[in-house]
C-alpha positions in Angstrom: 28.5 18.2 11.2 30.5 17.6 8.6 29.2 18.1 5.3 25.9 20.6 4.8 23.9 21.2 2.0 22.4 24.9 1.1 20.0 24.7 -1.6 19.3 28.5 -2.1 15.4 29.1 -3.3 14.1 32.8 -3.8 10.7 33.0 -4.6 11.4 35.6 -7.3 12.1 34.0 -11.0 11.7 36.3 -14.4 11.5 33.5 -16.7 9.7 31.0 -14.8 7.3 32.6 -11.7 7.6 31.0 -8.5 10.2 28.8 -10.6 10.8 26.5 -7.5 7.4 25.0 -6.9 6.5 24.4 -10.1 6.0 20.6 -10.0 7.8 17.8 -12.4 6.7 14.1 -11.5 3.8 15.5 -9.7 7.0 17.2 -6.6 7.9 20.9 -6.2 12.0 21.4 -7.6 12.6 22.8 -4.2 11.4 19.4 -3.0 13.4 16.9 -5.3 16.7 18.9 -4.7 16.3 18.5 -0.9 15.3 14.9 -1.7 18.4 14.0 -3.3 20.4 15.8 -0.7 19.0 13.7 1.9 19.2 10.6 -0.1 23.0 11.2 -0.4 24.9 8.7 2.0 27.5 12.0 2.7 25.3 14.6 3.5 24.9 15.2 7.3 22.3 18.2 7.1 20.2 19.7 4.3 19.1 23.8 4.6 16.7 25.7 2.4 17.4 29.2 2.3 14.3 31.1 1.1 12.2 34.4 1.5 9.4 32.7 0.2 6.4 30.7 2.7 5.0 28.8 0.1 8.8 27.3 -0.5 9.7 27.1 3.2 6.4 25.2 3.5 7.3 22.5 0.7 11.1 22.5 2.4 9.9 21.5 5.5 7.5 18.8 4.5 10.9 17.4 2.4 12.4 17.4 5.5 15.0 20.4 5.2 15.9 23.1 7.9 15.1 26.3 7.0 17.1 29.6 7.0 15.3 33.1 6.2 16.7 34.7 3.4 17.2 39.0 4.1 15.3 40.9 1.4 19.0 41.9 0.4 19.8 38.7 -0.7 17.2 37.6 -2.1 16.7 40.0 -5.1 17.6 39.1 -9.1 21.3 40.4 -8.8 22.0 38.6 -5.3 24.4 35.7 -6.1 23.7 32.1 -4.6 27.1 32.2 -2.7 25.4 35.1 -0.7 22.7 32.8 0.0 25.2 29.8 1.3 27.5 32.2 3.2 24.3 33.8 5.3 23.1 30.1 5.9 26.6 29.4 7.1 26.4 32.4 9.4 23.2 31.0 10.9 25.3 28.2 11.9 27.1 27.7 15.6 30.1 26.1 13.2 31.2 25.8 10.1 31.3 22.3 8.5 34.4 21.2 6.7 32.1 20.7 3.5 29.5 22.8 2.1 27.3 21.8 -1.1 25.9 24.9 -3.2 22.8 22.5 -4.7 20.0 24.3 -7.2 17.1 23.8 -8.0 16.8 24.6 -11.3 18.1 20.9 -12.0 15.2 18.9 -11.8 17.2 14.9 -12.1 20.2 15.1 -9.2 22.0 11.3 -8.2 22.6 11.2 -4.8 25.6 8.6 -6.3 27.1 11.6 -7.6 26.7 14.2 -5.2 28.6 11.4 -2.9 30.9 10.8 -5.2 31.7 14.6 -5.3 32.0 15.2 -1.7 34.3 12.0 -1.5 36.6 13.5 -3.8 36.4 17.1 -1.6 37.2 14.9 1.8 39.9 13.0 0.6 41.7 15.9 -0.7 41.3 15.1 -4.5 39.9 18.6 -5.1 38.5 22.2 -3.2 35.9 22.6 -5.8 34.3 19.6 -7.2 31.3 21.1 -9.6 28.3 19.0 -11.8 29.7 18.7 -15.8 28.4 17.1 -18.5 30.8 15.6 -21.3 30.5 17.4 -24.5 32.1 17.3 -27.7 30.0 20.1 -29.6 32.1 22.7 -31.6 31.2 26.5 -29.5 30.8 29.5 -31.8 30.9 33.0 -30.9 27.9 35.0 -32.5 30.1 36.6 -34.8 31.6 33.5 -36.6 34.4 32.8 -34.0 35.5 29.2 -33.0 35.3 29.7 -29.4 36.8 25.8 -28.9 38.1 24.8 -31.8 40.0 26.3 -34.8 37.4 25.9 -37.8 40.0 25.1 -40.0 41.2 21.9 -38.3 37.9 19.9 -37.6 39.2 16.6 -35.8 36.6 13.4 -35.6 35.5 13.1 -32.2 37.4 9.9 -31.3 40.4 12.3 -31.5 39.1 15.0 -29.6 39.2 15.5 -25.7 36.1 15.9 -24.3 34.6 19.4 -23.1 32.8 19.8 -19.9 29.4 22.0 -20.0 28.8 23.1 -16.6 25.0 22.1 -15.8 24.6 24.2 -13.0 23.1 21.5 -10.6 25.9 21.1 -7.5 29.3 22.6 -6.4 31.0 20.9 -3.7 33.3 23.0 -1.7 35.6 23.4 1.2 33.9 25.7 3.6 37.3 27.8 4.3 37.9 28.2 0.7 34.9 29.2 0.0 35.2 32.2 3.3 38.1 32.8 1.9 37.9 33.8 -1.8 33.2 34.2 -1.4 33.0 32.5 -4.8 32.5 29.3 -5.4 35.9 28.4 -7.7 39.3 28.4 -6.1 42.5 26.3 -5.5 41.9 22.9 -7.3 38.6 22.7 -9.3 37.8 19.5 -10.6 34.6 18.2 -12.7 31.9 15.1 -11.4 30.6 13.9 -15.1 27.0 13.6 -14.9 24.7 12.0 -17.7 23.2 14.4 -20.8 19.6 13.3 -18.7 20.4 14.8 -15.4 21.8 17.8 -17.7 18.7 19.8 -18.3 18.4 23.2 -16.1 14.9 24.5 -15.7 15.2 28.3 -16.5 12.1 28.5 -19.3 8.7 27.1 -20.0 10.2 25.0 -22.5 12.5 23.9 -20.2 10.2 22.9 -17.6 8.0 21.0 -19.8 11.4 19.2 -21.1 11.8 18.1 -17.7 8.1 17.1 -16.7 8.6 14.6 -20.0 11.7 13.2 -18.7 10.8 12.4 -15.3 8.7 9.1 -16.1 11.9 7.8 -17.5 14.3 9.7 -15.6 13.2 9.7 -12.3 14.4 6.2 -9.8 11.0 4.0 -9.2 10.6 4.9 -5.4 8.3 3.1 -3.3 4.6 4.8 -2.8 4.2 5.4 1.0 0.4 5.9 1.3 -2.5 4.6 3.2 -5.0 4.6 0.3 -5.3 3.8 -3.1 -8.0 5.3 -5.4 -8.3 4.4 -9.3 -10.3 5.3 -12.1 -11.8 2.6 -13.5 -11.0 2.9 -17.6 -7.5 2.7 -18.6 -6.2 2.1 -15.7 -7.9 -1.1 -14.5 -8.6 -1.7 -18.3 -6.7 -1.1 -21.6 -9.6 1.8 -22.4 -11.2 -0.2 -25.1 -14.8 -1.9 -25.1 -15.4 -5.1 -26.5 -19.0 -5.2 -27.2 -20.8 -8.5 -28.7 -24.3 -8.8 -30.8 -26.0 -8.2 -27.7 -24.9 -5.4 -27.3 -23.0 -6.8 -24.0 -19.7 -5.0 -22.9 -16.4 -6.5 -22.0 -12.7 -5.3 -21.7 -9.7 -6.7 -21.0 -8.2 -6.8 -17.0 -5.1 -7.7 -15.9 -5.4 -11.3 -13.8 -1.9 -10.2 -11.9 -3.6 -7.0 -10.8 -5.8 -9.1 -8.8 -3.0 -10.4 -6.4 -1.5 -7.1 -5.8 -5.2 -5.5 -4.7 -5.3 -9.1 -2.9 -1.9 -7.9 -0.9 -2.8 -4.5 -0.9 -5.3 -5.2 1.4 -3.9 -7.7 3.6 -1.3 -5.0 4.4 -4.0 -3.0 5.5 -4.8 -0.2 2.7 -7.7 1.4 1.8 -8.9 0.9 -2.1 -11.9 2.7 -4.0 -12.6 2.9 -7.5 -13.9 5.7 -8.5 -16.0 6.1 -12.1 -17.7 8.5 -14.3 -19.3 5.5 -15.8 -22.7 3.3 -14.8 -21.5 -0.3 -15.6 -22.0 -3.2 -15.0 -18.8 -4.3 -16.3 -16.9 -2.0 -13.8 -19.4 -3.2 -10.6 -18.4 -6.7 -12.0 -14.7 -6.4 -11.6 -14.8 -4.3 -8.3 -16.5 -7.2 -6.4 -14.3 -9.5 -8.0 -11.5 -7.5 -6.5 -13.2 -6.9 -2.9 -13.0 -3.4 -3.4 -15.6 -0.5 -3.0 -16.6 1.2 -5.8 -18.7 4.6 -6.5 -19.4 4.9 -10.1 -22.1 7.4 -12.3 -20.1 10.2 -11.0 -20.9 13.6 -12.2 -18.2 15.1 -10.0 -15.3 12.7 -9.2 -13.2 15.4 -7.2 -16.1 16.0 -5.2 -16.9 11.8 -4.2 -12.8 11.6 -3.8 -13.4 14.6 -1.2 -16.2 13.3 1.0 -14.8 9.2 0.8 -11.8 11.2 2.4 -13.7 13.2 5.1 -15.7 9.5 5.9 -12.5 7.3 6.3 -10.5 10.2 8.1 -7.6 9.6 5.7 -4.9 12.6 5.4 -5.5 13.7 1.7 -1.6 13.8 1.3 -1.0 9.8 2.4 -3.4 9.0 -0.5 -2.9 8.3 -4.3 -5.0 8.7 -7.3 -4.1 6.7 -10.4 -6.1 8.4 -13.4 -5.3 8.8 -17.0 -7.8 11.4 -18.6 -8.6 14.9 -18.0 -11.7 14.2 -15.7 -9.1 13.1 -13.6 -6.6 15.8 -12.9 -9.0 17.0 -9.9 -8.9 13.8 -8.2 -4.9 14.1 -8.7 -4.9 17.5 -7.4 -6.7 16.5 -3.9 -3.8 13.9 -3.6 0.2 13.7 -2.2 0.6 10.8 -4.6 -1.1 11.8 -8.0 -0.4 8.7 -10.7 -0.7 8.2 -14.0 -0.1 5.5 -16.6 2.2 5.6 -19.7 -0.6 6.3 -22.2 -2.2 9.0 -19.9 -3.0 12.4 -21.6 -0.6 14.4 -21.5 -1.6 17.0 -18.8 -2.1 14.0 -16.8 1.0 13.1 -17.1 2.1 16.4 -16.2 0.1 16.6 -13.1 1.5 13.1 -12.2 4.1 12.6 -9.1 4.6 9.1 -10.5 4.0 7.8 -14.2 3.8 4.2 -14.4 5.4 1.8 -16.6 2.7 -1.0 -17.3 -0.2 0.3 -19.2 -3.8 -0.1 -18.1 -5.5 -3.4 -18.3 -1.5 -5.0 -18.9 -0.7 -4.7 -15.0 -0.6 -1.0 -13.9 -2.4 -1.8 -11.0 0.0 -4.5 -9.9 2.5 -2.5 -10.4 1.3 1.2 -8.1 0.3 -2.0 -5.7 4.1 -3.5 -6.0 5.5 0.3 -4.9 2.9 0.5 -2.1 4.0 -2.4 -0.8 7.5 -1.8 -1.0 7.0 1.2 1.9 5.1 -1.0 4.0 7.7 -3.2 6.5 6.5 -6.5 7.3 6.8 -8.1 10.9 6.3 -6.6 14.2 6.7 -2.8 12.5 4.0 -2.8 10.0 1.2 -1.8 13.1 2.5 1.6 13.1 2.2 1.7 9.4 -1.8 1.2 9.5 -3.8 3.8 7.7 -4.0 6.8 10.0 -7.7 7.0 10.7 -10.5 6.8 13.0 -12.7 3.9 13.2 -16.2 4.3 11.4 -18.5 6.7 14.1 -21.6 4.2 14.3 -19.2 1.3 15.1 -17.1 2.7 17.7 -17.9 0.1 20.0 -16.0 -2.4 22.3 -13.1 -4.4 21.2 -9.9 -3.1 20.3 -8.2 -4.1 17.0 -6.4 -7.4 17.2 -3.7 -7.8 14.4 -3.4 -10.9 12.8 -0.6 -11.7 10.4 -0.8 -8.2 8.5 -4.3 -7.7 9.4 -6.4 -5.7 11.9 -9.3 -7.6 13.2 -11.8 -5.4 14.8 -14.6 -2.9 14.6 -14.8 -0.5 12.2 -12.5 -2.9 9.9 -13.0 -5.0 6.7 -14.5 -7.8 8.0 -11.8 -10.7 8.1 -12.6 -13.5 5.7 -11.8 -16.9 6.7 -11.8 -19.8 4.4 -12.3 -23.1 6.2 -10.4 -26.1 4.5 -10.9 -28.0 7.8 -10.3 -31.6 7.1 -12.3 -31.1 3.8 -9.1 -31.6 1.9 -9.5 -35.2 2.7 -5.7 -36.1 3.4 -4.7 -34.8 0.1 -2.0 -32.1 -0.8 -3.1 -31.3 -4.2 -7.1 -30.7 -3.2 -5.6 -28.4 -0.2 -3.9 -26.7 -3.0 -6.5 -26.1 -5.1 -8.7 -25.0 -1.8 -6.4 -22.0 -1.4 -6.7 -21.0 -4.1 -10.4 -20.6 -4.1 -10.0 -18.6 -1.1 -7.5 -16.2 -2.2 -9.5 -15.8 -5.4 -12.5 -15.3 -3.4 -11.1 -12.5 -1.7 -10.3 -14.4 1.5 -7.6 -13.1 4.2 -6.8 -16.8 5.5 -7.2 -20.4 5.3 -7.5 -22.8 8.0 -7.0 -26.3 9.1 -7.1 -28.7 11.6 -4.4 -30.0 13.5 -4.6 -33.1 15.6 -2.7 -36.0 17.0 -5.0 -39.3 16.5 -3.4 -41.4 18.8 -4.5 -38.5 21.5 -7.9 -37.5 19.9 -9.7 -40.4 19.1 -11.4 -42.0 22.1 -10.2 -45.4 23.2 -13.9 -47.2 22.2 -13.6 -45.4 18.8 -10.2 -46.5 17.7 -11.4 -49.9 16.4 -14.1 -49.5 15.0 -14.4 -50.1 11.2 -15.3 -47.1 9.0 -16.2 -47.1 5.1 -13.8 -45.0 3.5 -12.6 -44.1 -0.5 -9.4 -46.2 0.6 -11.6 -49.0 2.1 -12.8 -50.3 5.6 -10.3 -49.2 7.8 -10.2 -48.5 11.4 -11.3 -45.1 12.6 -8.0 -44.3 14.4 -6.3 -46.0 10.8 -9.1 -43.0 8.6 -7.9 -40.0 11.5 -4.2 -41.2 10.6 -4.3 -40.9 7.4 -6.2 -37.8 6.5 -3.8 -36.2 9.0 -1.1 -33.7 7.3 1.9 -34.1 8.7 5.5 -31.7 8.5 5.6 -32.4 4.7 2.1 -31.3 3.7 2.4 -28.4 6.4 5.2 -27.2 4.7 4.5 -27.2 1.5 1.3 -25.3 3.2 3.0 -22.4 4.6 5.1 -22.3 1.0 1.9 -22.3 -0.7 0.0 -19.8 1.5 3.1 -17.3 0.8 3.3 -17.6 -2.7 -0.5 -17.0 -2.9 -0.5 -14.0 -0.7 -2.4 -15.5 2.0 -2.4 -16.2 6.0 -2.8 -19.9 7.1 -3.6 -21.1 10.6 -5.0 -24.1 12.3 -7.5 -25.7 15.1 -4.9 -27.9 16.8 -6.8 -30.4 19.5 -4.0 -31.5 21.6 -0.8 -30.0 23.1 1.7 -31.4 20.8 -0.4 -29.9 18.1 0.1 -26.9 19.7 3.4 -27.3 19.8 3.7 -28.8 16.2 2.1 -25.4 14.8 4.3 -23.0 17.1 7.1 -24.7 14.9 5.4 -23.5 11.6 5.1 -19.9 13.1 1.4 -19.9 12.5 -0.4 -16.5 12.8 -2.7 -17.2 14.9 -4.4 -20.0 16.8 -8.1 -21.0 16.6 -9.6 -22.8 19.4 -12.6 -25.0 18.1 -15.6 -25.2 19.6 -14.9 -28.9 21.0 -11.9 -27.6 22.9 -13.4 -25.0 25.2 -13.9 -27.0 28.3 -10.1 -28.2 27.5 -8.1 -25.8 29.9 -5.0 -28.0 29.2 -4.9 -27.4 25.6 -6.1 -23.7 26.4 -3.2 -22.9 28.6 -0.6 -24.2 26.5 -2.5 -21.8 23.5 -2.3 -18.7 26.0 1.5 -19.4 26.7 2.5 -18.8 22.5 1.6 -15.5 23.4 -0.1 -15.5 19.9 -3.5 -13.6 19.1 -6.1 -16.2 19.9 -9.6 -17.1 17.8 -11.9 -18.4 20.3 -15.2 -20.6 19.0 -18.1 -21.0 21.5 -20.1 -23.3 19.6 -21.6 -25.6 21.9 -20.6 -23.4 25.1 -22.7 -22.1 27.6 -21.6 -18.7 29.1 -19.7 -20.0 32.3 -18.3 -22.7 30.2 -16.6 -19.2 27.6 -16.0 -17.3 30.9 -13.9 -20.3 32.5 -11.9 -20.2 29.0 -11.5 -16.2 28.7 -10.0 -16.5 32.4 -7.3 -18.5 31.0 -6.6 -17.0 28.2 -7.7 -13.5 29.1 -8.9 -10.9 26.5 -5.8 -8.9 25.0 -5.4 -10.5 21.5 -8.7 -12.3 21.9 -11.5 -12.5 18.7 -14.5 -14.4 19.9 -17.2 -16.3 17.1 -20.4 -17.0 17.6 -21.3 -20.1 16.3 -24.1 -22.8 16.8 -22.0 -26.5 15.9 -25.0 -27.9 14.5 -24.4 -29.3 11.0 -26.0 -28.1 8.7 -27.2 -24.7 10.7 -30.9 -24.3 11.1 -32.1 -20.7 11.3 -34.1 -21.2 13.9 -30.8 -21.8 15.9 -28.4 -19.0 14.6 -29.6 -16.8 17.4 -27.0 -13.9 15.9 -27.8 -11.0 18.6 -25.4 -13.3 20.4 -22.7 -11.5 18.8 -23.9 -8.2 20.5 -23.9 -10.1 23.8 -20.3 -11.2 23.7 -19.1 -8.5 22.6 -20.8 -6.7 25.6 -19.7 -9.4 27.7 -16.0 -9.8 27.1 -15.4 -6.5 25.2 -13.4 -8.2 22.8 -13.9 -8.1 18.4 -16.4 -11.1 17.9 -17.1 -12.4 14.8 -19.2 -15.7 13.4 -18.1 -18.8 12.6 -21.4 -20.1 9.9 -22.4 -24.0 9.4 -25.5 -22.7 7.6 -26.2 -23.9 3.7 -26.9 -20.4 2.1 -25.3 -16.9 2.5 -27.8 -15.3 4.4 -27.2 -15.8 7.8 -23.5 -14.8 7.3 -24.5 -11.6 5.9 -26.9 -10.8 8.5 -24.1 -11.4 11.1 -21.8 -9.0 9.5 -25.0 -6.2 9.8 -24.6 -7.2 13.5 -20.7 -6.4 13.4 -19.6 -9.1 12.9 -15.5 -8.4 12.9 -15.0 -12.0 10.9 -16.2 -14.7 8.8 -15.4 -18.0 8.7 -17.2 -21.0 6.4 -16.4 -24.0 5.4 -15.2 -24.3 1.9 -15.1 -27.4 -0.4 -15.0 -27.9 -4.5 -17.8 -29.8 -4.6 -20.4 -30.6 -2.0 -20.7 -34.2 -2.9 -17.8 -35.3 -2.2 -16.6 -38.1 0.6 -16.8 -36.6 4.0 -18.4 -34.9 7.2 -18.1 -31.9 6.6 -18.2 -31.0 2.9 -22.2 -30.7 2.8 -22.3 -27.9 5.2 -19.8 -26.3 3.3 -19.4 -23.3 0.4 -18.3 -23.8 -2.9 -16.0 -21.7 -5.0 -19.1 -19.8 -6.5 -20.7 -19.1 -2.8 -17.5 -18.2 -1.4 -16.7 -15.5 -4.0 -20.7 -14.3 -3.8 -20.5 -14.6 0.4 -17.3 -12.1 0.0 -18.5 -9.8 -2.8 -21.5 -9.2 -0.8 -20.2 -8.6 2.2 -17.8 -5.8 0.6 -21.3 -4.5 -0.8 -22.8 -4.6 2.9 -19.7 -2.8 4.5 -19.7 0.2 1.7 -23.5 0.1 2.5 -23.6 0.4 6.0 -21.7 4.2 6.1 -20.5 6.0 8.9 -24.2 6.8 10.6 -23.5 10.9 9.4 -26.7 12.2 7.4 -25.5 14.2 4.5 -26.4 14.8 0.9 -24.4 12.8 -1.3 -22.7 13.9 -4.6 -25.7 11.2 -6.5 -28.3 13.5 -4.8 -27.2 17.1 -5.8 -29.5 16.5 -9.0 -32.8 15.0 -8.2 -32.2 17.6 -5.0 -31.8 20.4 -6.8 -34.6 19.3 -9.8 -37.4 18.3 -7.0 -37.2 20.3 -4.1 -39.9 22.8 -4.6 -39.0 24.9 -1.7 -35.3 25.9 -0.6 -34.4 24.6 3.0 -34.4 28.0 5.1 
């Protein structure tokens, strides 16, 4: 080891108690200066020496080593180079550098400690301490010019600066500092830090300087959580009402804040709203958003505490955006406690993280932004799922298959599928505008088909002569050209990414296989035509990617010839019946309880049906996925547009799903926080 950092932290403190966990930006001072220690490029090891649990607790959750500080050395006349030669003691060797690093500075650059430590190892200096550039004129109480002679009073251009020592960091050779047991000796040079990193924390006023600063101080880290919970009201809205001669509410949302919930969740975190509030403005917006929402709250804390206890989420991997005093026990139950700009201010004391954007002007795109920014993308973001358990009553078979950046499977937000099919009709700009629909809808992917005409079409179909919108024309001529090719793909997968969404196909032939492998397509969805084709299957099962399989038209020897090929690890089954448009009569839905029990893989339900019902029944049956057709307007030219959903049944078919998941609970009878009252009004005798 070559450089350590001590960061000594008694818990005694006269001015300030317990000084060291008092929190600015919502993060204990002990905390922030082992942060910036560890966030230093230079520093090999970071130490807390401490006599205090409460600190050694919040140093170890920072990520320090600890050191237990003697009784002796931890009183108000012990000196912090005590504290750094005992932790030096506790070491097997010395390092060449040692960092004396308080935590009565609140704002510490890792840029500078580096810098300082560079100038130490290359010999520039033996003492290297934090200054800040200062030109004020010193006075002794008694009149005396401690700096300056009062009779000469030179314009600061010709003046030399001052350096006010700010107390943050000293950076010192190790045998010096043996040597002489004081932290100055041999060459002593200053690393200039900025009047806002300047403040030292030894007051109440001082501390609530600091707790001001840190929303425009502190570096915009990214939010590493597995939930995100918001207040409704000024942080979703801009806290004003807009109410007509109806007496009808409205306010003002951010549209941006949509996409980031929309990413949010593909990335696979948990969102609530939480409100005080019965509206049906706020309902409105939260199944326009896909997210659950619990709202006429009389005790938020308490429906933040039991949502947490449900989902099996670790309280500290969550954060709360609020910005009023109802709030600040929501915040409290939270690692990440947020607030906006134009939060009260003890919310914005009580906040680890003050946002820029103000509610209702893209604060939630923005917390959603940071979020993201801790979550890797590729192969690594599985380990990064939400630490939780699966919801008790649907603890069934199928493990979670992941596709793209979403886990398919029980217990899961049912995975929304938007079918464009061939319903774009062989144009670019309709697929566009198909997407879109989707992702506003609240859809996790979009899929096509993929063919090869010349291999698909049957040799007595080719010629036969079909009406079409571009005239009679062949049937093999019509498959050819509603076809998308490597163009139209492209600009596909561009789209897709810009919109935040997954995109995959049906292909029907191997080539098609192979022409999707070379978009790097998520996943692969086998239609219900292709089941009895074990070519195609095989050459699906070699991609080695996550496979959707469609039994539409299947008997059960017919599936169980397929799943042999292309076995059940990263398999989702659906149910469907390929009759279009779907009867009820023939929906037969329990099927989804007997594949599942069958093949013990997630199934979902693939839906030809006019209507929404059947699709929400199938997701009471749990069903893991959803896929319909989707169109912009039912009339139009082709086979499959009547059987299909428009924008407005899309966006209802997903809202009311989210409704049926929030609905269908974990199977554990409690008393909820909306029954405390009528409970405690109409029960006439106490349970005994």
């Amino acid at each position: 080891m070559r450089v350590l950092a001590v960061v000594p932290a008694r818990g005694g403190s006269v001015g300030v108690p317990l000084k060291n966990l008092e929190r600015v930006g919502g993060v204990p001072l002990v905390s922030r200066a082992v942060g910036a220690c560890l966030r230093a490029a230079l520093v090999d090891e970071v130490v807390v020496s401490t006599d205090h649990e409460g600190i050694s607790a919040a140093a170890r959750e920072a990520g320090a080593h600890l050191v237990e500080r003697p009784a002796e050395l931890s009183g108000a006349t012990a000196s912090s180079e005590s504290a750094v030669l005992h932790a030096l003691d506790a070491l097997p060797e010395d390092p060449e550098v040692v960092l004396l690093v308080q935590c009565t500075s609140a704002f510490i650059d890792p840029d500078d400690l580096d810098a300082a430590i560079g100038r130490v190892l290359d010999g520039e200096a033996d003492v290297v301490f934090s200054g800040m550039e200062t030109y004020e004129f010193v006075w002794t109480g008694a009149g005396v010019g401690v700096n300056h002679d009062p009779a000469v009073r030179p314009r600061r251009q010709d003046r030399e600066p001052h350096f006010r020592e700010t107390g943050a960091f000293y950076v010192m050779r190790t045998a010096g500092l043996r040597e002489h047991g004081h932290r100055f000796f041999g060459r002593v040079a200053v690393q200039p830090v900025p009047a806002r990193h300047a403040v030292e924390v030894d007051s109440p006023e001082d501390l609530e300087i600091v707790r001001a600063l840190a929303p425009f101080v502190d570096e915009p880290l990214p939010i590493d959580v597995d939930a995100v919970v918001t207040d409704f009201d000024g942080v979703h809205t801009d806290d004003r009402a807009y109410v007509d001669s109806e007496g009808r509410e409205m306010v003002l949302v951010s549209r941006s804040d949509g996409m980031g919930v929309a990413l949010l969740k593909r990335s696979g975190v948990r969102l609530l709203v939480l409100s005080t509030e019965r509206n049906p403005v706020v309902a409105a917006r939260a199944r326009k958003l896909g997210v659950p929402v619990l709202q006429g709250l009389n005790a938020k804390q308490t429906a933040l505490r039991d949502w947490l206890a449900i989902e099996g989420l670790d309280p500290a991997r969550v954060a709360y955006v609020g910005n009023d005093v109802n709030d600040l026990g929501c915040m409290a139950l939270v690692g990440w406690p947020v607030a906006v700009p134009d939060a009260h201010p003890r919310v914005r004391a009580a906040a680890r993280v003050v946002l820029s954007r103000t509610g209702g002007a893209g604060a939630v795109r923005e917390l959603c932004d940071r979020v993201l920014a801790a979550r890797p993308a590729g192969p690594d973001a599985a380990e990064r799922m939400p630490r939780r358990l699966p919801r008790p009553e649907l603890r069934v078979k199928g493990e979670p298959v992941r596709i793209g950046g979403e886990l398919v499977g029980p217990g899961l937000p049912v995975y929304m599928i938007g079918e464009i099919g061939i319903n774009h009709n062989g144009d670019i700009d309709i697929a566009r505008k198909l997407i879109d629909v989707a992702v506003e809808a609240g859809c996790q992917a979009v899929k096509f088909q993929k063919r090869t005409p010349e291999i698909c079409v049957p040799p007595e179909q080719r010629g036969q002569i079909r009406q079409t919108p571009w005239g009679a024309m062949t049937y093999l001529d019509y498959k050819i050209r509603t076809e998308f090719g490597r163009d139209e793909y492209t600009e596909i997968a561009r789209y897709c990414a810009a919109r935040g969404i997954d995109w995959f196909a049906s292909p029907w032939d191997v080539p098609s296989v192979e022409f999707l492998e070379e978009m790097d397509v998520v996943t692969h969805k086998v239609a219900s035509a292709s089941v009895t084709d074990h070519e195609l299957l095989r050459a699906l099962a070699a991609t080695g990617k996550p496979i959707i399989l469609s039994t539409g038209m299947s008997t059960i020897e017919e599936i169980d010839q397929a799943v042999e090929i292309l076995g059940t690890s990263g398999l989702v089954m659906m149910h469907a019946t390929s009759t279009y448009p779907l009867p009820p009569e023939e929906a037969n839905l329990r099927t989804i309880v007997t594949l599942r029990e069958r093949y013990g893989v997630p199934v979902g339900y693939s839906g030809h049906e006019r209507g929404l019902q059947i699709s929400l029944a199938a997701v009471t049956l749990g069903a893991v996925a959803v896929e319909r057709h989707i169109t912009l307007d039912r009339t139009m030219w082709g086979s499959d547009h009547a059987a299909s959903l428009e924008p407005s049944g899309l966006e209802h078919l997903v809202r009311d799903i989210r409704i049926i998941e929030s609905a269908l609970g974990d199977g554990v009878k409690r008393v909820f926080p909306g029954e405390e009252a009528p409970r405690a009004r109409l029960r006439r005798v106490a349970a005994q």
